[in-house]
N, C-alpha and C positions, 0 to 999 in steps of 0.2 A: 471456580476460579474467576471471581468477579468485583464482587463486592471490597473496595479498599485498594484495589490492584491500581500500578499508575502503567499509563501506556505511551508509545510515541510515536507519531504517525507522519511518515511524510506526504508529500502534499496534502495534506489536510484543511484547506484553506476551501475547498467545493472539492461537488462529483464524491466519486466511489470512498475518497479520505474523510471524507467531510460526513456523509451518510454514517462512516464504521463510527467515526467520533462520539456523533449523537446518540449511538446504540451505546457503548460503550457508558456513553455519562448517564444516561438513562439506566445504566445495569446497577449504577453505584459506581464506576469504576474514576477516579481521575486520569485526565489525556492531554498531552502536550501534543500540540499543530507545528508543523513546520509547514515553510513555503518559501517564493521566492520575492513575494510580495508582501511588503507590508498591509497595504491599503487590502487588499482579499482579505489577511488573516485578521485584520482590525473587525471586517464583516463575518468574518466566520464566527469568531467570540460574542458577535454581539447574537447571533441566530444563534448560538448554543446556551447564551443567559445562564452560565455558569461558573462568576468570574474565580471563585474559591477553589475551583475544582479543572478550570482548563488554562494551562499556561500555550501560548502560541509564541513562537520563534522564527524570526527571519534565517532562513539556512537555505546554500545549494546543493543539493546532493549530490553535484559534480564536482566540489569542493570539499575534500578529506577534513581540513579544517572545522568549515562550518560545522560537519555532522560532529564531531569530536566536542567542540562549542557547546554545542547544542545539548548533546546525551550531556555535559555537564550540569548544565543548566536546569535539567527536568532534578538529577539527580540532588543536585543545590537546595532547590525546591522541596522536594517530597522525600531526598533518603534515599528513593532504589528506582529500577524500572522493571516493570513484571513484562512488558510485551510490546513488542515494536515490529512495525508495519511498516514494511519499503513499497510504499504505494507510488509515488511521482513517477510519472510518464509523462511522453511526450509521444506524437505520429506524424508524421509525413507522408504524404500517400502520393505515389508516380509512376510510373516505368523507369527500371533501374537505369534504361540510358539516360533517362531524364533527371532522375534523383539528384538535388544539391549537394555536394560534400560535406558544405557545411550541415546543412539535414542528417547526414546519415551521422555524421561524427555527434549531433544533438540528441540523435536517438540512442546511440549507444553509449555513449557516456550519462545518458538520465535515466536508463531503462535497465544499463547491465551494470556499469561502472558503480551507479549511484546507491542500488541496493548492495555491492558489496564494500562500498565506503559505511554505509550505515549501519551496516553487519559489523562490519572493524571498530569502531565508533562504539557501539553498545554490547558489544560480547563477553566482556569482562565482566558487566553490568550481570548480565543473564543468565551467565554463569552462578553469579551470587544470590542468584533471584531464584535459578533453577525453572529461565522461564521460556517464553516464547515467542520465536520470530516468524516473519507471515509474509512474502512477496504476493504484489498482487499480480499476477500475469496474466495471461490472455488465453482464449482457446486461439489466437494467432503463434501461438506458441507452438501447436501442431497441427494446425490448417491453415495452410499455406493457399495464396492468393492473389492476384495479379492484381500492380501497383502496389505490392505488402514488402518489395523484399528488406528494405531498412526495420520496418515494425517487424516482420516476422522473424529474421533472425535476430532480435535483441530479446526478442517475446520469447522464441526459442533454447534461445542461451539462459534466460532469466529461470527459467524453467530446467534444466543442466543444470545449472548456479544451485539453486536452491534444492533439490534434490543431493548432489554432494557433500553440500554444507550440512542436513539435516544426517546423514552418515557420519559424517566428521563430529557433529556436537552432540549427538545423542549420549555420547558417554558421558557426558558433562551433564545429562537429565534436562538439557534444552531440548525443546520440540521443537521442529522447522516443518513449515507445510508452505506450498504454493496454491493460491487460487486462481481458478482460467477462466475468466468470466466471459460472455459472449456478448451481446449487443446489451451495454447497460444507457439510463438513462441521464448524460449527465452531457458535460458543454467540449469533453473532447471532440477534436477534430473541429472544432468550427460550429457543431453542434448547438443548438438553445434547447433547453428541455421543455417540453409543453403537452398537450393531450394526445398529439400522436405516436408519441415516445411509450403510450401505455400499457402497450403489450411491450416493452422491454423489462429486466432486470432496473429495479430503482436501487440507489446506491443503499439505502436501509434493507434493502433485503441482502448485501454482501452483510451487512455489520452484524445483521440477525444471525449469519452463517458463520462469521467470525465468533460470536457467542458462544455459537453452538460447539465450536471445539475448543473453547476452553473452558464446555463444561465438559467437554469431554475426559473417560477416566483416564487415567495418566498412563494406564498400560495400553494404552490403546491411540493409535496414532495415524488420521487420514494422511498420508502428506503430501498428495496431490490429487484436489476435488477441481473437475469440471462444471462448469455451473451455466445454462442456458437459459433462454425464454419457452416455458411451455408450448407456446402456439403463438409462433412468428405469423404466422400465417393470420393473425389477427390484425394486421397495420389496417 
């Protein structure tokens, strides 16, 4: 399930979206970016040097609208969507006495809200595609951690979320799985990536992992992979 398939990724603009993308257009597949910035996603198109094949769109994922837009848009374009990835995140990291409200309300409306706006937005779609949706989650999702509590319970619910929803749609022959990535190597949090990011997860190795289950056989269904750095102990 590769070759010809159209996909749609949010934040796809850098990091873990940006990495799946290029795996994805590299397999054959065509891929729609969303984000919230133009000027990123102008950069993202031009490092993917695919203009036939990747359409990018200004969307919020906190905005029901935009994502409905947008799944238009691809489907305007190319006819259908075989597979969409609620990648966008955001983190704030404090002591919960310390945490901003606005922070926490940031987190969970891009982290929990956002992947079931884009679920709503494209379900129709995937239905008719008989295809598949992918939250990208965190292992904050269940390892919990001090200055985590806005990241970990949206990580945590993200992961509830998408486990449900893969019960709910599977009669419809959509696959749902969630991924729980651990230290990946990308500019969240403040982050710049550079050579001591080396021993982390680089964002082409989620998109390699993405690959890999939708080569996966159709009776057969991870729906929640863990996914870490071999040997942290490398930094």
């Amino acid at each position: 399930m590769s070759n010809n398939k159209i996909a749609y990724i949010t934040g796809g603009s850098k990091g873990i979206g940006l990495g799946v993308a290029k795996q994805m257009l590299d397999s054959g597949m065509k891929v729609a970016i969303s984000g919230r910035n133009a000027q990123s996603l102008k950069e993202a198109e031009k490092f993917l040097n695919s203009p036939e094949n990747v359409l990018s769109i200004v969307s919020d994922v906190t905005n029901t609208k935009d994502e409905v837009i947008a799944i238009k848009k691809v489907i305007d374009k190319w006819g259908s969507i075989d597979v969409v990835i609620a990648n966008a995140g955001v983190g704030y990291f404090a002591p919960v006495d310390e945490l901003a409200e606005d922070q926490w309300q940031q987190m969970l409306q891009t982290n929990l809200t956002g992947p079931f706006y884009t679920l709503k937005a494209s379900v129709e779609a995937l239905k008719r595609s008989k295809g598949y949706y992918i939250t990208i989650a965190s292992l904050a999702g269940t390892n919990f951690f001090a200055n985590g509590a806005g990241y970990n319970a949206t990580k945590y619910g993200l992961v509830g979320f998408t486990q449900a929803a893969m019960l709910d749609l599977r009669k419809y022959d959509i696959k749902v799985s969630t991924i729980m990535p651990g230290s990946v190597s990308t500019e969240f949090a403040g982050n710049k990536p550079s050579d001591k990011d080396a021993w982390k997860i680089q964002p082409e190795d989620i998109g390699e992992l993405v690959l890999d289950l939708l080569k996966m056989n159709p009776r057969t269904l991870p729906s929640k992979i863990e996914v870490r750095p071999t040997r942290p102990d490398k930094k």
